[in-house]
LUMNU-704353 format. One record per residue (C-alpha): residue number from 1; x, y, z; residue in three letters. Coordinates in pm, 1 decimal. Each point is the difference from the previous one (the first is absolute). Example, Ala and Ser with C-alpha at 12.3 -4.5 7.8 and 13.67 -1.06 7.14 Angstrom:
<tilos>
TILO  k  px  py  pz  r
TILO  1  1230.0  -450.0  780.0  ALA
TILO  2  137.0  344.0  -66.0  SER
</tilos>
This chain:
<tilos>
TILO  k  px  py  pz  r
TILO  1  -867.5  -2438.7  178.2  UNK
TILO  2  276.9  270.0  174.7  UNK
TILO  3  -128.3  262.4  216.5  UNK
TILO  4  113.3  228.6  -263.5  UNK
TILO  5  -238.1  -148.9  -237.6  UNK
TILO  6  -282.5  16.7  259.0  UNK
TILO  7  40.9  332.9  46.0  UNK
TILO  8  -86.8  73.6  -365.3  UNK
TILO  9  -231.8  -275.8  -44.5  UNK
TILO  10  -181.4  23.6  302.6  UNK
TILO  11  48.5  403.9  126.1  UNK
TILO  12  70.3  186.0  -366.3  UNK
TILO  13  352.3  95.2  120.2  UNK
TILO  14  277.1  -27.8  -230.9  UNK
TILO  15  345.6  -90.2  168.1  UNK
TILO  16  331.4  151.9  -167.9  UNK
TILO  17  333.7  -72.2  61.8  UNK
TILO  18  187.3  291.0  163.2  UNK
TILO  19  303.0  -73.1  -149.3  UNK
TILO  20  198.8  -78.6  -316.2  UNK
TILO  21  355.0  -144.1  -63.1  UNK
TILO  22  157.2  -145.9  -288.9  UNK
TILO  23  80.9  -301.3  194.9  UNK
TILO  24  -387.4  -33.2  5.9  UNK
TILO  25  -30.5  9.0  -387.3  UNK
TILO  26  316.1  -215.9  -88.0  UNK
TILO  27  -68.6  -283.0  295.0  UNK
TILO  28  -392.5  -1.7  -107.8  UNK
TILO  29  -104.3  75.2  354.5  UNK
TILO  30  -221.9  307.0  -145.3  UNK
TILO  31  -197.0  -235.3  -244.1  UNK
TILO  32  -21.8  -286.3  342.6  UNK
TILO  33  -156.5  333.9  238.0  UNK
TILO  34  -215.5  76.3  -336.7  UNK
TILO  35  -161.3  -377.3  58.1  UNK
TILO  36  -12.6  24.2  321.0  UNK
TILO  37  -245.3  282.5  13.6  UNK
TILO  38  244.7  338.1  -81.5  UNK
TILO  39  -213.4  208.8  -204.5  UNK
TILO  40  262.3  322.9  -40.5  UNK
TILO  41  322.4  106.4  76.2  UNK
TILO  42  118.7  330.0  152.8  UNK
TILO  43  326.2  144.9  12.7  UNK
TILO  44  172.1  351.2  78.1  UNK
TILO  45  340.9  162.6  -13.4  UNK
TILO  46  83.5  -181.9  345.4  UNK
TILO  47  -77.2  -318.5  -134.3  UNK
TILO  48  208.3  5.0  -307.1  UNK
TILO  49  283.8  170.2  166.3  UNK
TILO  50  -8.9  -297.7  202.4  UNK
TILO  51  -43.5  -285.7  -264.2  UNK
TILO  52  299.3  178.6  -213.8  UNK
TILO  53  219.4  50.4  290.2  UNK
TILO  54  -7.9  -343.4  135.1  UNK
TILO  55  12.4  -179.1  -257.0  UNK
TILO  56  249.5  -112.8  -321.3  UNK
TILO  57  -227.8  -50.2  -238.9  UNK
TILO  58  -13.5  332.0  -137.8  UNK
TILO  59  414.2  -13.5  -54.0  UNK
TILO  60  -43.3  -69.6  -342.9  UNK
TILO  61  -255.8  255.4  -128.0  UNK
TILO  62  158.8  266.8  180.8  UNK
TILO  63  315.6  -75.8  -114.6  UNK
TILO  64  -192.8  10.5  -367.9  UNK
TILO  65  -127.1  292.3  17.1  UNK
TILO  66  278.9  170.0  124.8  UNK
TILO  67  186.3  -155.3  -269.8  UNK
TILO  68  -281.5  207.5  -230.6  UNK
TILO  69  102.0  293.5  162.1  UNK
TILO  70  -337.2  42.2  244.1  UNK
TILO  71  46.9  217.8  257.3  UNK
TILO  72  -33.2  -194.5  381.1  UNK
TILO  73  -397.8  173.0  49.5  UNK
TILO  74  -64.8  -134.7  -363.1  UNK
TILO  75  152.9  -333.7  48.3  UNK
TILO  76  -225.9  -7.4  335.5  UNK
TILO  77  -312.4  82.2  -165.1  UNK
TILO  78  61.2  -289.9  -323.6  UNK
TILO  79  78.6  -248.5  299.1  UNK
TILO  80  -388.7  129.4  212.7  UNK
TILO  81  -158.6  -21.3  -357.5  UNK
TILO  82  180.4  -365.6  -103.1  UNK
TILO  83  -145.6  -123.3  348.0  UNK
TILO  84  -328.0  146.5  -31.7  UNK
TILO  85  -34.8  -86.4  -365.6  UNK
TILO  86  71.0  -432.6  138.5  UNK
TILO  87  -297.2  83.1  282.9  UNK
TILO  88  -227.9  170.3  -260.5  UNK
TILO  89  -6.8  -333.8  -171.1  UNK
TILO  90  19.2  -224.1  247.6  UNK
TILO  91  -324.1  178.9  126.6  UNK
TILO  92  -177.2  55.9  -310.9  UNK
TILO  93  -195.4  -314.1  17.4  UNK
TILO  94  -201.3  150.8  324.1  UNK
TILO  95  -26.2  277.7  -160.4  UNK
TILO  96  -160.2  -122.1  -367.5  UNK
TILO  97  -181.0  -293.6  235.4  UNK
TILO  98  -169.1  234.0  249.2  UNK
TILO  99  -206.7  256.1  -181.1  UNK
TILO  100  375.7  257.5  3.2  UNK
TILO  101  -96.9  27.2  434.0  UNK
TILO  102  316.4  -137.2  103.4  UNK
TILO  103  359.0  -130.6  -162.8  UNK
TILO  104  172.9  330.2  8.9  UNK
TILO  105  337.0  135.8  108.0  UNK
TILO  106  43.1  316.1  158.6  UNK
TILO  107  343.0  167.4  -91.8  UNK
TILO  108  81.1  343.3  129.2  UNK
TILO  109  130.4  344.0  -129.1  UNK
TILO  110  323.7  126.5  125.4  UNK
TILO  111  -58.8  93.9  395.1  UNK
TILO  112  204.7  349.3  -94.5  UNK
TILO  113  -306.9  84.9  -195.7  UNK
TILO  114  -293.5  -2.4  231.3  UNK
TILO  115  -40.2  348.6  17.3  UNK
TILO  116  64.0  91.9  -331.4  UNK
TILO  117  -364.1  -33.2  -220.9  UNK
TILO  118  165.3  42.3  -340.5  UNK
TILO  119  280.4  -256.8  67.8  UNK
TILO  120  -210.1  -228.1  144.6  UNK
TILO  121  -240.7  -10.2  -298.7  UNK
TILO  122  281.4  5.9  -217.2  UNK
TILO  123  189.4  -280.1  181.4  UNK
TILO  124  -343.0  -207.3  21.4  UNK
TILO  125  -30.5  -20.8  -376.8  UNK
TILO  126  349.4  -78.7  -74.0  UNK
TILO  127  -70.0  -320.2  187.7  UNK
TILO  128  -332.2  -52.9  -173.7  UNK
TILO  129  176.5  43.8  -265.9  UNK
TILO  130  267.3  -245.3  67.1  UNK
TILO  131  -232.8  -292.1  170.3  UNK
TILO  132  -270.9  55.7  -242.1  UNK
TILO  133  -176.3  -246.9  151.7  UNK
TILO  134  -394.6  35.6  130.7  UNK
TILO  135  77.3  -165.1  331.7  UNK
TILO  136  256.4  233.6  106.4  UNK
TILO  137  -43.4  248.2  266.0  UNK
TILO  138  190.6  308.4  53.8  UNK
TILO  139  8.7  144.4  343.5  UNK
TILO  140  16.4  330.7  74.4  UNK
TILO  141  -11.0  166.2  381.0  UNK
TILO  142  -300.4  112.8  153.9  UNK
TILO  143  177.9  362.5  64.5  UNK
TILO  144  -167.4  313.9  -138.7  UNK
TILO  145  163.4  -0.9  -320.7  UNK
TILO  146  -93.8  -347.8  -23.4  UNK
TILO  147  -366.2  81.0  12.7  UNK
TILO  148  18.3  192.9  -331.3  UNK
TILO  149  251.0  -267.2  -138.7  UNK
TILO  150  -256.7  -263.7  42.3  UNK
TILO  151  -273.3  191.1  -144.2  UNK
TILO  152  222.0  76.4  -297.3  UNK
TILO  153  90.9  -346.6  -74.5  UNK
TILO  154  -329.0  -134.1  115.7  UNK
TILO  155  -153.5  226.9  -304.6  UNK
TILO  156  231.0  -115.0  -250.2  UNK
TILO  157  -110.0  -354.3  60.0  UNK
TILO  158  329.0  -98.1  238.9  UNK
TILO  159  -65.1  -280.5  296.9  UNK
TILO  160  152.9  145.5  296.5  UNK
TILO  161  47.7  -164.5  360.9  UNK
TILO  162  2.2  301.9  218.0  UNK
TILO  163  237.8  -56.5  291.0  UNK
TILO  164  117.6  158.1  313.9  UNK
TILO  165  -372.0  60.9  137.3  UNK
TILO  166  -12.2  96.9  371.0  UNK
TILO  167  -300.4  180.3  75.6  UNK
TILO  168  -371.7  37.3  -89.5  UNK
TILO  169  59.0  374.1  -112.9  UNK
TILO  170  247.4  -147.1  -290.1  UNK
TILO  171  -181.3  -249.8  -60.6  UNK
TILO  172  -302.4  172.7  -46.5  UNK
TILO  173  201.5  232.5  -301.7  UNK
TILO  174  103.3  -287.5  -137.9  UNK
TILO  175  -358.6  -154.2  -83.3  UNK
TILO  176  -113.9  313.4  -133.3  UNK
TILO  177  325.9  -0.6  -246.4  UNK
TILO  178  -69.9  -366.9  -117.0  UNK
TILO  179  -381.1  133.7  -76.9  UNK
TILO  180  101.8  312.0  -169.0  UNK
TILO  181  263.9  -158.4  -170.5  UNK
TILO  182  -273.6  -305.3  -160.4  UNK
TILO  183  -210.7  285.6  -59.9  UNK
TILO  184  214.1  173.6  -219.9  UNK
TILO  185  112.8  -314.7  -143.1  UNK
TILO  186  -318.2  -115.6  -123.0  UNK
TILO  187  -97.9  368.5  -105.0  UNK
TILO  188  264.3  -27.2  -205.7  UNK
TILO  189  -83.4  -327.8  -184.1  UNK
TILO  190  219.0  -251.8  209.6  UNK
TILO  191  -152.5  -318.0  134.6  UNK
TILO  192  0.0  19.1  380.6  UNK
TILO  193  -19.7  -393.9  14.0  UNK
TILO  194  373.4  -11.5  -109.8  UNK
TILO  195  105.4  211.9  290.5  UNK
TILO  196  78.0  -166.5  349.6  UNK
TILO  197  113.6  151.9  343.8  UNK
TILO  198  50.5  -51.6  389.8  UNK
TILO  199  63.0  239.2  276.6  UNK
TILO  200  243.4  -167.2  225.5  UNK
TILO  201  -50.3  55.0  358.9  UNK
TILO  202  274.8  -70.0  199.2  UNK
TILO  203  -91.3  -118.8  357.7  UNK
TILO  204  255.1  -144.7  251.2  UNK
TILO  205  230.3  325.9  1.9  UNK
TILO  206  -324.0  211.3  94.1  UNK
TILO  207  7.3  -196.0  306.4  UNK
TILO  208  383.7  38.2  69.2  UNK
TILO  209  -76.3  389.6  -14.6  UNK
TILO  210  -310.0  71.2  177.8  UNK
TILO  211  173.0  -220.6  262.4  UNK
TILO  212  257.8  211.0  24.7  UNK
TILO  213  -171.1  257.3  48.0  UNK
TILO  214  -221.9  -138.8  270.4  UNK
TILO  215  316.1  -124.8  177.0  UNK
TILO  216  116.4  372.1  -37.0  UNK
TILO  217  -349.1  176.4  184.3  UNK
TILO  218  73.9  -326.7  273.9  UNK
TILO  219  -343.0  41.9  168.3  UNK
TILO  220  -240.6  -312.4  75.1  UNK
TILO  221  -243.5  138.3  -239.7  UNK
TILO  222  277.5  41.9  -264.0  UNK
TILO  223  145.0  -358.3  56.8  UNK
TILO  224  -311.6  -200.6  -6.4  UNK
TILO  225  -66.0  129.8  -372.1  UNK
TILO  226  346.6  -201.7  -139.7  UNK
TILO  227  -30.1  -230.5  -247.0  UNK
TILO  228  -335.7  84.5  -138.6  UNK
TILO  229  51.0  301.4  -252.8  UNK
TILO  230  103.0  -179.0  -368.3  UNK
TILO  231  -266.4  -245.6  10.5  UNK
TILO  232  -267.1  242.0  133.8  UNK
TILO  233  136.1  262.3  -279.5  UNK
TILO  234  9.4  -318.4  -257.7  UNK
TILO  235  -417.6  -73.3  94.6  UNK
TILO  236  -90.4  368.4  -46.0  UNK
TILO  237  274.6  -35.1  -331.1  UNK
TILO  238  -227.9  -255.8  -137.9  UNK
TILO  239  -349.1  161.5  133.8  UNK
TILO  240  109.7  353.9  -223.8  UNK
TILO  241  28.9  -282.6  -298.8  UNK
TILO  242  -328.6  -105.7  32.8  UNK
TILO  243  -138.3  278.6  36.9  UNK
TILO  244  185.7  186.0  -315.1  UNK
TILO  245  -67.5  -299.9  -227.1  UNK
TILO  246  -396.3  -25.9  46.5  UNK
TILO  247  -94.6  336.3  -132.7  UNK
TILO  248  -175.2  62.2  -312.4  UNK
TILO  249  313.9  167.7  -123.2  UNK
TILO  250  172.1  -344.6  62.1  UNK
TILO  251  -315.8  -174.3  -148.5  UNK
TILO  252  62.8  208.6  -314.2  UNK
TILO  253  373.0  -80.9  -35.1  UNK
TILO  254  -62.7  -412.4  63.3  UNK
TILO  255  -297.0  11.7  -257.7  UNK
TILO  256  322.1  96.3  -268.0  UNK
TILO  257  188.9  -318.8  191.0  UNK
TILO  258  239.8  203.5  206.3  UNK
TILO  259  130.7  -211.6  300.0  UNK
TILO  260  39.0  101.7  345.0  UNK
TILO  261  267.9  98.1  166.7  UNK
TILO  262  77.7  -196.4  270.3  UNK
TILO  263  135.8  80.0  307.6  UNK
TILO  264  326.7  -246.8  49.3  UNK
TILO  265  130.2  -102.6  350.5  UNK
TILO  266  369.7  157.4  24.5  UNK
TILO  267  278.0  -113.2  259.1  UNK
TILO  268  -176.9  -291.4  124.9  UNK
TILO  269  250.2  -120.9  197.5  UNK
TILO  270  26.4  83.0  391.3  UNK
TILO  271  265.3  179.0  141.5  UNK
TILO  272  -98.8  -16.8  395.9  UNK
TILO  273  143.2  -364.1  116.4  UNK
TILO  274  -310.5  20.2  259.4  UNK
TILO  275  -242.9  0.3  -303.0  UNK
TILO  276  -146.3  -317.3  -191.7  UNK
TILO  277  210.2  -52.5  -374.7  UNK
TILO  278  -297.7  -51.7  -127.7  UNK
TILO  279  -226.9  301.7  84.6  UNK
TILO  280  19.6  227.5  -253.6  UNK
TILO  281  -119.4  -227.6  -236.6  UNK
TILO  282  -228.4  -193.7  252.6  UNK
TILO  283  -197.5  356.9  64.2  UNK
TILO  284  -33.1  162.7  -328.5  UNK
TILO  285  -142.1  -287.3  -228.0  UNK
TILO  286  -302.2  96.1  -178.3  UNK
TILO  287  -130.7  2.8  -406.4  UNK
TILO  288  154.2  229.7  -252.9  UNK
TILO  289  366.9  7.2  145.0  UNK
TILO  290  328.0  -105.2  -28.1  UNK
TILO  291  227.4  -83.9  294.2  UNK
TILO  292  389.8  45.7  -98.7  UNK
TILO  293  217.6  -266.4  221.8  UNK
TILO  294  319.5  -68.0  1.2  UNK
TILO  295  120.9  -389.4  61.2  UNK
TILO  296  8.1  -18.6  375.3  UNK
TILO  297  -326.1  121.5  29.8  UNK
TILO  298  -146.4  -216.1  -261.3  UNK
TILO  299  163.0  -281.6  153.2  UNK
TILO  300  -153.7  114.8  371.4  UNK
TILO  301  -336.6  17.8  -139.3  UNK
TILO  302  9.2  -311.6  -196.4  UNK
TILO  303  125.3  -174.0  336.9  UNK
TILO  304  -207.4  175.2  230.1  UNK
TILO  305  -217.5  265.8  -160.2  UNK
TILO  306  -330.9  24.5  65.0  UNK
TILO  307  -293.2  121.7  -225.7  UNK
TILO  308  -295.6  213.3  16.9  UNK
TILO  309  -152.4  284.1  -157.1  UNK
TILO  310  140.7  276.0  203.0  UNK
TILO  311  19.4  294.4  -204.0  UNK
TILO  312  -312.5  158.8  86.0  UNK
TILO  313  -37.7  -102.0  337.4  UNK
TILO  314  35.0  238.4  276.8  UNK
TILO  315  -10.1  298.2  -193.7  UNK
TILO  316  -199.2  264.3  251.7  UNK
TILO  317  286.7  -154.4  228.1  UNK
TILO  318  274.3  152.4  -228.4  UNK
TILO  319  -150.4  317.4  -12.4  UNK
TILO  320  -63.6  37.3  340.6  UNK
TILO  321  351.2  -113.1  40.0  UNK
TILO  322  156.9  311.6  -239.1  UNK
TILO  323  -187.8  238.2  264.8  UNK
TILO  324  127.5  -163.4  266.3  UNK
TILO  325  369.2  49.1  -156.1  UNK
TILO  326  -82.6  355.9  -126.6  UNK
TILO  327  -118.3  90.4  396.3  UNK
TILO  328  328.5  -161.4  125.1  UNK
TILO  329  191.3  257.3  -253.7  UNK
TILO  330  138.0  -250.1  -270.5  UNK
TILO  331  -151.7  160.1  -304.3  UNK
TILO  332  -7.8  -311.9  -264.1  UNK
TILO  333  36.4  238.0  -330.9  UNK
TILO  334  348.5  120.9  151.7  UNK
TILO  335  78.4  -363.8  59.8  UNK
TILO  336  -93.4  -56.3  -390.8  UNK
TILO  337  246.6  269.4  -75.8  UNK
TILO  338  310.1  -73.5  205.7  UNK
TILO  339  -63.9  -403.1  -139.9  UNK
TILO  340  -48.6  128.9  -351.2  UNK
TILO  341  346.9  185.4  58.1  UNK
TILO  342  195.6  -273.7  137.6  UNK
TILO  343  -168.3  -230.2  -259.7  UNK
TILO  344  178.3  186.3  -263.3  UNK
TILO  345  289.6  83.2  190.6  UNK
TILO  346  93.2  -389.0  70.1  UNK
TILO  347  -101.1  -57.2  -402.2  UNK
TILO  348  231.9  243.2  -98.7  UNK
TILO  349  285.3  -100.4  254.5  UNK
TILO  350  -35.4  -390.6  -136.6  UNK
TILO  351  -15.7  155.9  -410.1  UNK
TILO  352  338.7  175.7  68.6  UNK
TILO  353  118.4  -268.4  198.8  UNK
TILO  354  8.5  -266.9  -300.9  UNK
TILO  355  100.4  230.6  -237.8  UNK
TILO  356  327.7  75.0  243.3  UNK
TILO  357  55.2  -396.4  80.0  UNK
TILO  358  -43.0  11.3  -413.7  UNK
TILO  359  280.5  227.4  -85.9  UNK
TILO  360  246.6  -91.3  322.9  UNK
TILO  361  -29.8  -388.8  -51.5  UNK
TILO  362  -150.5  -119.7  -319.5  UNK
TILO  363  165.5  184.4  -301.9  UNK
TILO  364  268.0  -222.8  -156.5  UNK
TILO  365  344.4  31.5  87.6  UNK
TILO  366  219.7  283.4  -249.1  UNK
TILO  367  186.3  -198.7  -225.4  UNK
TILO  368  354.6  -82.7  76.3  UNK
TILO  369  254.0  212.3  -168.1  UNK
</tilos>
């Protein structure tokens, strides 16, 4: 048994891949991650951008569909939705084997749209529309707008992986929008059993900005807080979860078979060289979540990972921690807003990115005269 497959079997947390190429899907490496204990894969507009600009095996369908006149942000999209459409099925058979919990993908709407509600929406059912497929997640940002997006969609039966979650305040919103939304769904006739969601927390880049900012005030007090603020905020993440989803307005929902929405595990991987590759993972494990990792960290953990249910540990810790950063001056919903800026910011830089690499290097050559 992989650690990966211990940590579902054993702790009720469902490891995704944070990643998707075509390489993946045409070398079989997705389907040899799938048996080895992958229960989901993620991916975003920096992840495509990435898979499409490195590699030559989208050549020929571009070169298609510009050939069938597509415009370079349509020919993008019909390459996302050709690679999501391979994952969806290499996936599907977690997904029809494990009561519809796991074997989804998560593709996202355009980055330019996360403050637009309408567009969002829109954009969201174009792709549902497209994919048509039950294990298919569409994320759309935690911002504002995204609140009411994801009750909108939630209502009309959508699944939705909420991304870009920073803070407890957000977070918070974006419960009570996955309620009201099943609420209105099943008021209307739907079958809340047939909807599915997560609220993806990211962690790691908390802790590169509250450090920051602690490096920034420079006192001893200040200092000896580093390192401490994502998986504290994750633990009190997780304890707003459990509290949310035990209610007898929760009870009323599951008695129609709606499914929780789990909180899932978000940049995973560490960015301080002093910190252990495996922690993020190592100190947020705990029943009803997913953990999103992308291929060095899976391969750290399977090498040297340990495993324990951590999730709920420590938790008056955490908060005391959050008033010992809120009396130092680092105020941890400001944090959640600058992150949830440069989130989208980096999204959109990577979405425009491709689509310039697109049109500057991969359009066929004009015809000679």
């Amino acid at each position: 048994m992989t650690k990966l497959e211990h940590l579902y079997g054993y702790y009720g947390q469902s490891p995704w891949l944070d990643n998707l190429t075509r390489a993946y899907l045409s070398d079989g490496t997705l389907g040899r991650m799938v048996a080895n204990g992958i229960r989901g894969v993620t991916a975003n507009p920096s992840i495509f951008a990435r898979s499409i600009s490195g590699s030559h095996e989208y050549d020929e369908q571009f070169a298609a569909l510009m050939a069938a006149g597509k415009s370079v942000d349509e020919a993008y999209w019909e390459m996302v939705i050709s690679d999501a459409g391979q994952a969806l099925t290499v996936l599907r058979p977690v997904f029809d084997g494990g009561d519809c919990i796991d074997g989804f993908v998560s593709v996202e709407v355009s980055p330019e749209l996360a403050h637009d509600a309408p567009a969002t929406i829109a954009a969201a059912r174009w792709l549902r529309r497209r994919m048509d497929q039950p294990n298919l997640l569409v994320k759309i940002p935690a911002t504002a707008e995204g609140v009411t997006a994801v009750e909108t969609l939630t209502a009309e039966g959508s699944s939705i992986n909420v991304t870009l979650l920073f803070s407890l305040t957000r977070y918070a919103e974006i419960i009570e929008a996955y309620l009201c939304g099943l609420e209105r769904f099943s008021a209307n006739g739907g079958d809340p059993s047939t909807v599915s969601s997560v609220a993806s927390f990211f962690v790691s880049r908390v802790d590169t900005e509250v450090d920051h900012r602690l490096e920034s005030l420079g006192t001893d007090e200040a200092l000896a807080l580093r390192g401490q603020a994502a998986v504290a905020q994750a633990k009190l993440a997780y304890r707003l979860f459990a509290e949310q989803f035990c209610t007898e307005r929760w009870h009323r929902l599951a008695s129609l078979g709606a499914d929780l929405q789990r909180p899932l595990w978000a940049s995973t991987s560490t960015k301080n060289p002093h910190d252990r590759d495996t922690r993020y993972v190592e100190e947020l494990i705990g029943p009803d979540t997913v953990t999103t990792l992308p291929e060095a960290t899976i391969a750290a953990f399977e090498d040297h990972g340990t495993m324990a249910r951590t999730v709920d540990t420590g938790v008056p810790q955490a908060a005391e921690l959050m008033l010992r950063l809120a009396a130092v001056g680092v105020d941890m919903t400001a944090v959640g807003r600058t992150l949830e800026d440069n989130g989208i910011a980096s999204f959109n830089k990577a979405y425009h990115d491709v689509l310039a690499n697109l049109a500057a290097t991969k359009q066929p050559p004009a015809p000679a005269r």
